[in-house]
VOBA-1610 file (N, C-alpha, C; in pm, whole numbers, padded with zeros to 5 digits, always signed):
BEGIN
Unk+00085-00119+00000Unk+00000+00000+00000Unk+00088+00124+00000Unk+00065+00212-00110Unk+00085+00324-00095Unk+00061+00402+00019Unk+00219+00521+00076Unk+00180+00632+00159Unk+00063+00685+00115Unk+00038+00744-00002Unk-00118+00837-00021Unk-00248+00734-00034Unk-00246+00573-00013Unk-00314+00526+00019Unk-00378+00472+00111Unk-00321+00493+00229Unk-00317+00431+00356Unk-00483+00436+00354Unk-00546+00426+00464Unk-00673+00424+00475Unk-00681+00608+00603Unk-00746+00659+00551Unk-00725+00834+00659Unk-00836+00800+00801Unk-00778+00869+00902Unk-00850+00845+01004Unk-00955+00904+01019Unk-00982+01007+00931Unk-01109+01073+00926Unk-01165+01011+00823Unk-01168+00914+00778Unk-01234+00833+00655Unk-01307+00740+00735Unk-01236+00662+00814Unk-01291+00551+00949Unk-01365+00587+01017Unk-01325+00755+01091Unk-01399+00781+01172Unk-01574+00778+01109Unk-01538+00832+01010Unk-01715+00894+00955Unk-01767+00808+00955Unk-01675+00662+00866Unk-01737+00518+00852Unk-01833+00478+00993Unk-01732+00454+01087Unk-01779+00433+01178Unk-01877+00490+01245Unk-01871+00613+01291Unk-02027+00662+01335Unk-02179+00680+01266Unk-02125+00667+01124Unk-02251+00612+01048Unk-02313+00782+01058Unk-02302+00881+01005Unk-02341+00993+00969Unk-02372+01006+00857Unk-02465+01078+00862Unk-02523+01115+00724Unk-02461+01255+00658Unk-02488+01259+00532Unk-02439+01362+00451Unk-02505+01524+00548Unk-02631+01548+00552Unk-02633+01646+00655Unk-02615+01673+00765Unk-02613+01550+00840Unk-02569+01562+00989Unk-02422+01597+00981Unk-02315+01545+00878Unk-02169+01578+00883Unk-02175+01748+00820Unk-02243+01762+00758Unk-02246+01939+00732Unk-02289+02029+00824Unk-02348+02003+00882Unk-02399+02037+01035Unk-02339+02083+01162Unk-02266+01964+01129Unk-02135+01951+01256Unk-02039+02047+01216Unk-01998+01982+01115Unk-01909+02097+00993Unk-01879+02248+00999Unk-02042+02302+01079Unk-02083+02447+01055Unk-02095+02466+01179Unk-02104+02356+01278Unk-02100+02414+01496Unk-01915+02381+01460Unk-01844+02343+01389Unk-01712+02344+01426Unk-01679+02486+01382Unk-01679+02532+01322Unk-01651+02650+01239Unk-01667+02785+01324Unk-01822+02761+01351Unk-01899+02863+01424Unk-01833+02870+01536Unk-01765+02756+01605Unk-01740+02793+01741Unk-01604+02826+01747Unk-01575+02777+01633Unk-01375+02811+01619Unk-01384+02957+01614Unk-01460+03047+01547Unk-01488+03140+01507Unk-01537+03234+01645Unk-01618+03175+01714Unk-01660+03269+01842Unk-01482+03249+01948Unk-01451+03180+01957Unk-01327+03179+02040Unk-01206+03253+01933Unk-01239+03266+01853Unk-01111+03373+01781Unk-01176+03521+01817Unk-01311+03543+01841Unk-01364+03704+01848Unk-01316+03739+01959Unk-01335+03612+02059Unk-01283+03662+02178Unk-01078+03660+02195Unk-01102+03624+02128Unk-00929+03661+02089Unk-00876+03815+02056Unk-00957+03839+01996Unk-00931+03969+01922Unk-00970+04059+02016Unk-01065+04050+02102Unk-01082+04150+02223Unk-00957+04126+02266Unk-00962+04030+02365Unk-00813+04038+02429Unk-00650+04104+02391Unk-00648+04138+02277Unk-00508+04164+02207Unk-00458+04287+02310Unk-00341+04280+02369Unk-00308+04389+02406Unk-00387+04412+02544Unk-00459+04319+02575Unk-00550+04337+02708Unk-00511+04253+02826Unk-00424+04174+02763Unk-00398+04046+02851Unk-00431+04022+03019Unk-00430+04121+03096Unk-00404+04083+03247Unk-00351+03953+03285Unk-00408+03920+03371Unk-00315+03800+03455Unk-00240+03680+03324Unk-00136+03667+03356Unk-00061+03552+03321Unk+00032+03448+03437Unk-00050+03339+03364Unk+00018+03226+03494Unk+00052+03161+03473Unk+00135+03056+03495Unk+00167+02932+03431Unk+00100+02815+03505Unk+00079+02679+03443Unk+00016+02622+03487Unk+00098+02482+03445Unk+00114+02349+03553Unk+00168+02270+03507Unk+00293+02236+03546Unk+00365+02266+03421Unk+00513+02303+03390Unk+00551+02413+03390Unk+00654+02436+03390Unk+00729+02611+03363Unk+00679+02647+03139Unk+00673+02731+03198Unk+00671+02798+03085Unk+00472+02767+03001Unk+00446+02680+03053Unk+00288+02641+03002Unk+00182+02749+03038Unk+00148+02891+02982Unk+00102+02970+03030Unk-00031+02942+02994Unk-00105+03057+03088Unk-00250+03017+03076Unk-00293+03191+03118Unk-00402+03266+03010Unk-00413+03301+03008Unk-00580+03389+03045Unk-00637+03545+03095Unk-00771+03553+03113Unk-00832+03487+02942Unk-00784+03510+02830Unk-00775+03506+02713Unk-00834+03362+02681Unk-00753+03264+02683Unk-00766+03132+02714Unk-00905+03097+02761Unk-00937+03156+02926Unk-01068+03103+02966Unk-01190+03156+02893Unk-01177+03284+02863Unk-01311+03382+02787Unk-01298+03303+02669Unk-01204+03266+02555Unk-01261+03202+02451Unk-01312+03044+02478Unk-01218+03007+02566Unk-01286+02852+02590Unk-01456+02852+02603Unk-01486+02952+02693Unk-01663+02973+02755Unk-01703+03000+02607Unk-01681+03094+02511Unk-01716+03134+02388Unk-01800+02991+02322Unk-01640+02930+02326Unk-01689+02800+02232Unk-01729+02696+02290Unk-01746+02669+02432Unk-01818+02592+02488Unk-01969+02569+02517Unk-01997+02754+02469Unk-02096+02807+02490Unk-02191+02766+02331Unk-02125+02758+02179Unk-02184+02726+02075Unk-02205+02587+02084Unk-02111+02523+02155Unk-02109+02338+02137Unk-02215+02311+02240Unk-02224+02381+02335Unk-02335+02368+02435Unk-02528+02367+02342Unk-02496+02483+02302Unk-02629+02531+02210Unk-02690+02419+02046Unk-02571+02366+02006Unk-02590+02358+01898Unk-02581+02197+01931Unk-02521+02131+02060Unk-02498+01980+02000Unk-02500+01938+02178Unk-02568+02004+02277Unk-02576+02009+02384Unk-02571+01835+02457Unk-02598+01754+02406Unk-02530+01635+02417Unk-02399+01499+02391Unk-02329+01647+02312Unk-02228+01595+02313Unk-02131+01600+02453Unk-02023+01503+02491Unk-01954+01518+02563Unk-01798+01640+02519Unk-01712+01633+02582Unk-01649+01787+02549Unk-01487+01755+02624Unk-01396+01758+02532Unk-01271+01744+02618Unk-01199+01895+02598Unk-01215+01987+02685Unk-01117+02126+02656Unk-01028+02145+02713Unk-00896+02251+02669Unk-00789+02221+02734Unk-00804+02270+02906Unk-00825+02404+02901Unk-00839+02434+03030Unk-00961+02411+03148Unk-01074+02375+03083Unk-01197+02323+03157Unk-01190+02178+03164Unk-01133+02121+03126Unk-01106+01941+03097Unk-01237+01876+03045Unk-01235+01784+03131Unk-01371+01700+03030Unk-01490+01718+03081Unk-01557+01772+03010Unk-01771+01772+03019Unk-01805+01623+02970Unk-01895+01538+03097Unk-01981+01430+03044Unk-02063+01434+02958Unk-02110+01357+02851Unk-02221+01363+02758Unk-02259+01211+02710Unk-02337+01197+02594Unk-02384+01077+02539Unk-02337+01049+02393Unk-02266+00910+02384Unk-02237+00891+02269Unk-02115+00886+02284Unk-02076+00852+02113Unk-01895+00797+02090Unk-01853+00925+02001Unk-01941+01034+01982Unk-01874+01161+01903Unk-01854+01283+02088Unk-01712+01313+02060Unk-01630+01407+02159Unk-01583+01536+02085Unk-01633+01654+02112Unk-01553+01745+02087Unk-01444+01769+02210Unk-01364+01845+02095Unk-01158+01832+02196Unk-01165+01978+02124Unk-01117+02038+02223Unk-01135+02206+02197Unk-00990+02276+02301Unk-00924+02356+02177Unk-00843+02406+02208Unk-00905+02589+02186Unk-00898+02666+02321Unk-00900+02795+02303Unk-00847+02870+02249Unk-00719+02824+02290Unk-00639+02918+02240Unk-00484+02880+02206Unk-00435+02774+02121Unk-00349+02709+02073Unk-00235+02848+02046Unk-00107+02838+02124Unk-00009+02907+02104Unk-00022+03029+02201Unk-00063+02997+02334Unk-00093+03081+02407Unk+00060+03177+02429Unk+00184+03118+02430Unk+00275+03184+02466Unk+00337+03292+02375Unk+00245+03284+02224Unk+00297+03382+02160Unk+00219+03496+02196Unk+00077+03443+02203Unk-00026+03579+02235Unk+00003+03599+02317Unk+00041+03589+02426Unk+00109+03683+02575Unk+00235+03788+02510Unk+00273+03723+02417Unk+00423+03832+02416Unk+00345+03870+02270Unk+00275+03878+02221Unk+00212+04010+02118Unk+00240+03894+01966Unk+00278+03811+01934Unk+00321+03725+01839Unk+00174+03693+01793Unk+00166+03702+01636Unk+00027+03685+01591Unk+00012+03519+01540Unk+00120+03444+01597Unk+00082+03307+01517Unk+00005+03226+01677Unk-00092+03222+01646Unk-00220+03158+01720Unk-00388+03107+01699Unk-00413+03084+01752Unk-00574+03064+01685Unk-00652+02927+01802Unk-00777+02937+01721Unk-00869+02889+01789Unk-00881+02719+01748Unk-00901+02577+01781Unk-00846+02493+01749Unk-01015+02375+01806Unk-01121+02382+01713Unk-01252+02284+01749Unk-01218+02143+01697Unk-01202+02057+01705Unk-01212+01897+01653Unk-01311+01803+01696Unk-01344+01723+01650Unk-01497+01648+01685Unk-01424+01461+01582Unk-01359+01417+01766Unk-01390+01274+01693Unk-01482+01153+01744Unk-01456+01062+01710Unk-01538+00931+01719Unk-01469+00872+01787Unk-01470+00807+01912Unk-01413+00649+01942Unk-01263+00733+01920Unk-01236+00832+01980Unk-01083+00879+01948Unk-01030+00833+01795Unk-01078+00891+01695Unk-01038+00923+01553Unk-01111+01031+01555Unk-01038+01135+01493Unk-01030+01254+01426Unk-01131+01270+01320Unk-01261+01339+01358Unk-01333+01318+01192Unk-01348+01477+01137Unk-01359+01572+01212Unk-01402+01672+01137Unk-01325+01780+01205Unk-01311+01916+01235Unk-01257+02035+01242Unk-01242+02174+01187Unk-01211+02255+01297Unk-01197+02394+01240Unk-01093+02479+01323Unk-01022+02543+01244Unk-00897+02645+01293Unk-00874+02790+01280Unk-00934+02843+01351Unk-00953+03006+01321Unk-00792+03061+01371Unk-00787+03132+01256Unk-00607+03205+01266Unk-00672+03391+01261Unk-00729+03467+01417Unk-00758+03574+01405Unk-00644+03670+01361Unk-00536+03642+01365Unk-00468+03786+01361Unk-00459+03810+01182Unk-00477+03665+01115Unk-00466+03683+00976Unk-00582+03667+00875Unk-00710+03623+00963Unk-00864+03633+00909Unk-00887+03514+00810Unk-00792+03400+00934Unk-00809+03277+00793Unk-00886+03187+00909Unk-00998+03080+00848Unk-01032+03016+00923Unk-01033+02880+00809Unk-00969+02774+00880Unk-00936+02655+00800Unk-01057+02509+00881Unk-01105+02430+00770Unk-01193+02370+00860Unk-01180+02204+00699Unk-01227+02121+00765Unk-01196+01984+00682Unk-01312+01884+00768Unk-01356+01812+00685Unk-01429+01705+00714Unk-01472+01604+00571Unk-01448+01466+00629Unk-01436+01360+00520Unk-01546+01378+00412Unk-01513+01362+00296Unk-01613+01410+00186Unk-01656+01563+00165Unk-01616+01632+00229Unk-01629+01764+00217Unk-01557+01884+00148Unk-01405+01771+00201Unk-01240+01860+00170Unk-01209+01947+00298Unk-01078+02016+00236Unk-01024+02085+00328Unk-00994+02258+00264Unk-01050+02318+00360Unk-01016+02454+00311Unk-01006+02541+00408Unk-00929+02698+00307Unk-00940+02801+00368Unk-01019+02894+00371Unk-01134+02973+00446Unk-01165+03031+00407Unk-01257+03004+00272Unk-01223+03031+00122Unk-01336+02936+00043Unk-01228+02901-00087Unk-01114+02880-00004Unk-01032+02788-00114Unk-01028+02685-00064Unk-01010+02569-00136Unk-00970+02442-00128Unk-00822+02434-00143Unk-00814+02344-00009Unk-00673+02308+00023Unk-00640+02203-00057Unk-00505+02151-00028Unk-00403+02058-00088Unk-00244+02052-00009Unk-00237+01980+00012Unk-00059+01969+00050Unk+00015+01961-00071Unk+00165+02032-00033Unk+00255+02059-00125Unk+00330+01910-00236Unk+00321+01932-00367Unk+00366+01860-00397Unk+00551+01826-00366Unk+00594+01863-00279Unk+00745+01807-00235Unk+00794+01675-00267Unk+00906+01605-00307Unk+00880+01485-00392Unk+01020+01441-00262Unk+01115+01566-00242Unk+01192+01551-00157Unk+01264+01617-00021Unk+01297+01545+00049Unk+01335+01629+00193Unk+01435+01730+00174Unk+01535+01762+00083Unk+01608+01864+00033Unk+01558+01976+00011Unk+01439+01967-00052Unk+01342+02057-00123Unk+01261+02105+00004Unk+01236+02017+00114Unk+01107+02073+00214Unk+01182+02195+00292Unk+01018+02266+00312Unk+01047+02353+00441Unk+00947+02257+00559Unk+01027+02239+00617Unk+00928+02159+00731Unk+00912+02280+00874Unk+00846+02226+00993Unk+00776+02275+01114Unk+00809+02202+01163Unk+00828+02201+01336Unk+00841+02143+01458Unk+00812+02201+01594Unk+00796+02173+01675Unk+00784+02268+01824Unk+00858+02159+01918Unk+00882+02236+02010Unk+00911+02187+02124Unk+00870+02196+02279Unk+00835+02095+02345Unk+00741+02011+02422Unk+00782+02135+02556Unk+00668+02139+02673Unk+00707+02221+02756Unk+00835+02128+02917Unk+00809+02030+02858Unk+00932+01944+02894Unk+01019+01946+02879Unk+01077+02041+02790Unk+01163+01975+02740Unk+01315+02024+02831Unk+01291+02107+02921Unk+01413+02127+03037Unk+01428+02033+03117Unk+01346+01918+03105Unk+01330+01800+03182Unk+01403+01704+03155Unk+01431+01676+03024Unk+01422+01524+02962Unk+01517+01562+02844Unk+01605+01486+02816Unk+01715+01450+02697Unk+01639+01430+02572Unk+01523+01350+02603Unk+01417+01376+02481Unk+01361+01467+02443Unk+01411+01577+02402Unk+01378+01718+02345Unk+01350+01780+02220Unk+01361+01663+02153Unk+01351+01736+01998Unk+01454+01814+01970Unk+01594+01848+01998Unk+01675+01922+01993Unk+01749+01844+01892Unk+01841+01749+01909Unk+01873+01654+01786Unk+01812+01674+01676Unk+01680+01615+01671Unk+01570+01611+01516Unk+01584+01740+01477Unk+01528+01861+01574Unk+01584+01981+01487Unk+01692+01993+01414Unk+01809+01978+01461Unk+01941+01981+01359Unk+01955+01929+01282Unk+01899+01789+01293Unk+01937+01686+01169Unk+01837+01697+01084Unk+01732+01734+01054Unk+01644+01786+00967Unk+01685+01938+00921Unk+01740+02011+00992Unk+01742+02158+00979Unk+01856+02175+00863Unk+01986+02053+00875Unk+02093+02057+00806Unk+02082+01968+00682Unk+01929+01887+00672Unk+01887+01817+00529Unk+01787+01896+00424Unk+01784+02032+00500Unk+01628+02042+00423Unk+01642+02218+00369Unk+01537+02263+00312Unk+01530+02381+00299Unk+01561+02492+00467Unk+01463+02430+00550Unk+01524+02480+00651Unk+01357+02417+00772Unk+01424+02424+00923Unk+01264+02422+00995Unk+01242+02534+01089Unk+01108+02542+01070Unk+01079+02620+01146Unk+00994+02623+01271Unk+00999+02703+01349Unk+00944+02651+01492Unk+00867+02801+01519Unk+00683+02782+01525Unk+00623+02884+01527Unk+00560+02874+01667Unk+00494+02760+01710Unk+00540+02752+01874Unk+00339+02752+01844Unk+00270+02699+01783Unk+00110+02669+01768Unk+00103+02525+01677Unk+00064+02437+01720Unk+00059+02307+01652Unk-00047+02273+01579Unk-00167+02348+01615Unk-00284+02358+01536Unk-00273+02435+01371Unk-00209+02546+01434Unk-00161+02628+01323Unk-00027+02539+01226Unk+00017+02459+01284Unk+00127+02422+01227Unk+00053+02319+01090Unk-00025+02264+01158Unk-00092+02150+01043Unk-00166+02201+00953Unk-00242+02364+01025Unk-00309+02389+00901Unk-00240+02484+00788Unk-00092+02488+00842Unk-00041+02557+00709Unk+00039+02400+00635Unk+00047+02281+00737Unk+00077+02152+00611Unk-00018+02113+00522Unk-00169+02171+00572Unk-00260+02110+00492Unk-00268+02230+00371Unk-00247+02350+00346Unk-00218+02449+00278Unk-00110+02439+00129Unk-00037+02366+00206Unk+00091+02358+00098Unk+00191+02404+00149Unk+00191+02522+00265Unk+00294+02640+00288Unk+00435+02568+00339Unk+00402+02451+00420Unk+00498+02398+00530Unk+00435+02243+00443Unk+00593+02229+00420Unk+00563+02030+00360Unk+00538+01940+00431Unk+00587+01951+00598Unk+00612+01858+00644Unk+00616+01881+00782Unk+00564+01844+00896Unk+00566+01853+01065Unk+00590+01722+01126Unk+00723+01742+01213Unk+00625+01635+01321Unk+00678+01710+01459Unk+00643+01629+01520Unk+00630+01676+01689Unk+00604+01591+01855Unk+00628+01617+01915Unk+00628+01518+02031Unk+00541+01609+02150Unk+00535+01556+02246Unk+00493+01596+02350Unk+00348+01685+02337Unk+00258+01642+02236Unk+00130+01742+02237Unk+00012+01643+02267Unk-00071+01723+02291Unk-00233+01671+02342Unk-00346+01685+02249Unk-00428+01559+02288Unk-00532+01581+02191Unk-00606+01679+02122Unk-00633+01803+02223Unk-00655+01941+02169Unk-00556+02029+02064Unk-00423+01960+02018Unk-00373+02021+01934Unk-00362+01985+01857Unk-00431+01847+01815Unk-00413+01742+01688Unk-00557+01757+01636Unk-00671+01710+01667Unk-00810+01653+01596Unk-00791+01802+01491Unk-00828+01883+01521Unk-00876+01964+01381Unk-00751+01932+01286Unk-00688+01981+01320Unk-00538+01961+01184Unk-00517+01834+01160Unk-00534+01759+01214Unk-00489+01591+01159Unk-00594+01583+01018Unk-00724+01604+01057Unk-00831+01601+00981Unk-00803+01673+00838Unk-00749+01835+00885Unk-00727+01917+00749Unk-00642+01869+00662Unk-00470+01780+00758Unk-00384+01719+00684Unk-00426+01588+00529Unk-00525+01540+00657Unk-00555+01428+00555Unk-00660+01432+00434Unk-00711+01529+00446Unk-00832+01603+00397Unk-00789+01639+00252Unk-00593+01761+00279Unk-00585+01826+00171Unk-00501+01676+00085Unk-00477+01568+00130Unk-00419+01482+00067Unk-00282+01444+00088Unk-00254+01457+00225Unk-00159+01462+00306Unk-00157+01380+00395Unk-00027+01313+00496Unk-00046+01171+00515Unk+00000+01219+00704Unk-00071+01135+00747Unk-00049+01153+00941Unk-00049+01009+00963Unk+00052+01022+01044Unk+00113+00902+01127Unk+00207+00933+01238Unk+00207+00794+01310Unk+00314+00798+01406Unk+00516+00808+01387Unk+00526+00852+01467Unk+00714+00825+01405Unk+00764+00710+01378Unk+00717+00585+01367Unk+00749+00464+01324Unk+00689+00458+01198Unk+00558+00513+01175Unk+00455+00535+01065Unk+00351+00482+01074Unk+00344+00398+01213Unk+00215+00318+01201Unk+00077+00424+01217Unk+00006+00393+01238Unk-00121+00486+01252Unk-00131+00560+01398Unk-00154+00688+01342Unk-00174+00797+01462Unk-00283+00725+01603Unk-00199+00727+01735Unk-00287+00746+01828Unk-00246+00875+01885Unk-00392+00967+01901Unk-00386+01098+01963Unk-00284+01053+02057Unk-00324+01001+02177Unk-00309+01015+02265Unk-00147+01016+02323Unk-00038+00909+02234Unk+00098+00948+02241Unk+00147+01060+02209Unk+00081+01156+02161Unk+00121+01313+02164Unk+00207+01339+02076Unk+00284+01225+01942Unk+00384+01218+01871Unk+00339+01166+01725Unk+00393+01285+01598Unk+00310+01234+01471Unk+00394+01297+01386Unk+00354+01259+01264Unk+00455+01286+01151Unk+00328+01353+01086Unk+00299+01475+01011Unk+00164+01525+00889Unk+00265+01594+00794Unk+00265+01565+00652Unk+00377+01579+00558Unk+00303+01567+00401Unk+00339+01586+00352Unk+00348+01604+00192Unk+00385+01399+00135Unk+00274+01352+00088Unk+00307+01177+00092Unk+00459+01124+00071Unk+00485+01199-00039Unk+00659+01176-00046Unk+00714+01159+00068Unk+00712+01264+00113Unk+00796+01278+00245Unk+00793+01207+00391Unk+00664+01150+00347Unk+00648+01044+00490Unk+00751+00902+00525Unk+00867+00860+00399Unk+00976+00790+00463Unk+01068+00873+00500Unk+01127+00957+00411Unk+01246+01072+00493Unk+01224+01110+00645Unk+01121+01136+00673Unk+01093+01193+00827Unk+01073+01061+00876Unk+01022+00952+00905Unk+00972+00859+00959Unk+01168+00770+00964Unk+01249+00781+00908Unk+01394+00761+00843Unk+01454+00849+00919Unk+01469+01006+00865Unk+01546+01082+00981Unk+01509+01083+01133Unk+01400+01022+01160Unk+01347+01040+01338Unk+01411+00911+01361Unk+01414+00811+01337Unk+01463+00706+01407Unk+01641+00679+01379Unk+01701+00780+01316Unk+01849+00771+01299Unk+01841+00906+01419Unk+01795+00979+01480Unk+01834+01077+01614Unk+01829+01003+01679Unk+01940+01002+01788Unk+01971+01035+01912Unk+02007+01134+02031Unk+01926+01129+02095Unk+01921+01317+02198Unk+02079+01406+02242Unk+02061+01478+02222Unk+02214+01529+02244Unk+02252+01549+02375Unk+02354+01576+02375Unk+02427+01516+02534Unk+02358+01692+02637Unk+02304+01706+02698Unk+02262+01783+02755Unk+02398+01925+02820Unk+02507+01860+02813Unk+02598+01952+02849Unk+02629+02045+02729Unk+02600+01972+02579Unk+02641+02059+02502Unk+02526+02173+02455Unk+02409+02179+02549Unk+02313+02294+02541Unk+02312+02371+02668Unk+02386+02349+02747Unk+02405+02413+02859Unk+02309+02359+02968Unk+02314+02193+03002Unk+02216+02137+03083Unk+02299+01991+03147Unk+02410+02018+03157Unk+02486+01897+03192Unk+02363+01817+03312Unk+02273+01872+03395Unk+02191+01762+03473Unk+02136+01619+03428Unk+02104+01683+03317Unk+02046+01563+03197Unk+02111+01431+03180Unk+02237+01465+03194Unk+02323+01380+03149Unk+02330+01266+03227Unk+02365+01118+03183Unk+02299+01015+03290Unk+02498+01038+03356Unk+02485+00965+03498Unk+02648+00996+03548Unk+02755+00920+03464Unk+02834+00976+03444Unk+02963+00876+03396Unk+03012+00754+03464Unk+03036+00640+03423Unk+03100+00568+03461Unk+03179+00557+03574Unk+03187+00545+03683Unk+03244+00567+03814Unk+03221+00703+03906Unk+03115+00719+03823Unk+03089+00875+03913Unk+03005+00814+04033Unk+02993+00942+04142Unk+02923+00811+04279Unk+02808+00871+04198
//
């Protein structure tokens, strides 16, 4: 089987819940709508920020911003599909009925909108039985709202998407981020950055993962992968990836589970090069980034 044949997880998902052509347009239009009310409330906030906190880990901020759009869009999914159940980042999980879950990110890339950085947005996904079937990605600072569901396509705004034809990793501009762990753990993505960074056109690190997929599903960015993220930053973009004809998987390649937080979304070509360069890294020695703790002890050290 062909990479661009694999079977898409938003293809299964639909299979599986057995939806109809209007009920998936439906949904289609509370994903949109609500991606869309949590970007308005974005746009109030600019420049308004008050309290900033971190939550978690160091550096995982959480913003008034964050909670006002979460209520926004909790508030359309409430109105429009009031029995669905609800996984959001900062309110966590609402009980409901059934095997369809919306996973709702407020405000994906919170740490740029604190420091004034316009790459952010609003992040709705709606899957089945944990597969990815439908989504929407509002990007307020640039008035793009990207949304995909099986049989529908993937678009911006009222173009139809596509991933880049890239045939090779020389040629890509790829994306990556890095995990709020990552002062923790030797597993940092710091390696993969270099060794991709020194094969390719170049990568880039915009620090929004929602946003990251929906510029792979665009064409703009050939190729992402990433570690350490949560279900709220995958369902809409996994969906758009596979939507514009673009391939998501795990770093081995087998099939995406949300829930390991680790995926490859790329241009089909490109899904052995990355799936090839991730398993030839090994994490770099922590002293040579200025973190010698990391480092396991030497040989006779007590």
């Amino acid at each position: 089987m062909s990479p661009g044949s694999a079977p898409k997880l938003s293809d299964q998902a639909l299979l599986g819940s057995g939806l109809d052509g209007p009920e998936l347009e439906r949904l289609a239009a509370v994903a949109r709508e609500a991606a869309q009310a949590g970007a308005a409330v974005l746009r109030r906030h600019v420049g308004q920020l008050g309290e900033v906190r971190e939550k978690g880990s160091a550096g995982n901020l959480v913003t008034a911003a964050d909670l006002a759009a979460e209520a926004a869009v909790l508030e359309v999914l409430k109105q429009q599909t009031p029995g669905f159940p609800v996984l959001a980042e900062e309110g966590g999980q609402r009980d409901g009925e059934g095997s369809l879950r919306w996973v709702v990110d407020p405000l994906d890339g919170t740490t740029n909108f604190a420091h004034g950085y316009p790459f952010y947005g609003t992040s709705v996904g709606l899957t089945w039985e944990a597969l990815p079937l439908l989504g929407a990605i509002a990007v307020p600072a640039f008035d793009e709202l990207f949304w995909a569901a099986p049989g529908l396509g993937a678009w911006r705004n009222d173009q139809a998407l596509r991933v880049s034809r890239c045939q090779q990793l020389a040629d890509a501009l790829l994306v990556t981020g890095f995990a709020y762990d990552r002062i923790e753990r030797q597993d940092n993505n710091y390696a993969e950055f270099a060794w991709f960074t020194h094969r390719s056109h170049g990568v880039r690190r915009a620090g929004a993962a929602a946003v990251d997929l929906a510029y792979v599903a665009s064409g703009q960015l050939d190729g992402y992968w990433e570690r350490g993220l949560s279900p709220w930053d995958l369902v809409a973009g996994v969906v758009l990836v596979e939507q514009a004809g673009g391939v998501v998987c795990a770093y081995d390649g087998s099939p995406l589970d949300l829930a390991s937080g680790r995926l490859i979304a790329c241009a089909p070509a490109l899904r052995h090069p990355l799936i090839e360069g991730l398993a030839a890294c090994r994490p770099l020695p922590g002293a040579s980034y200025g973190a010698p703790e990391l480092d396991p002890p030497a040989q006779g050290d007590p």
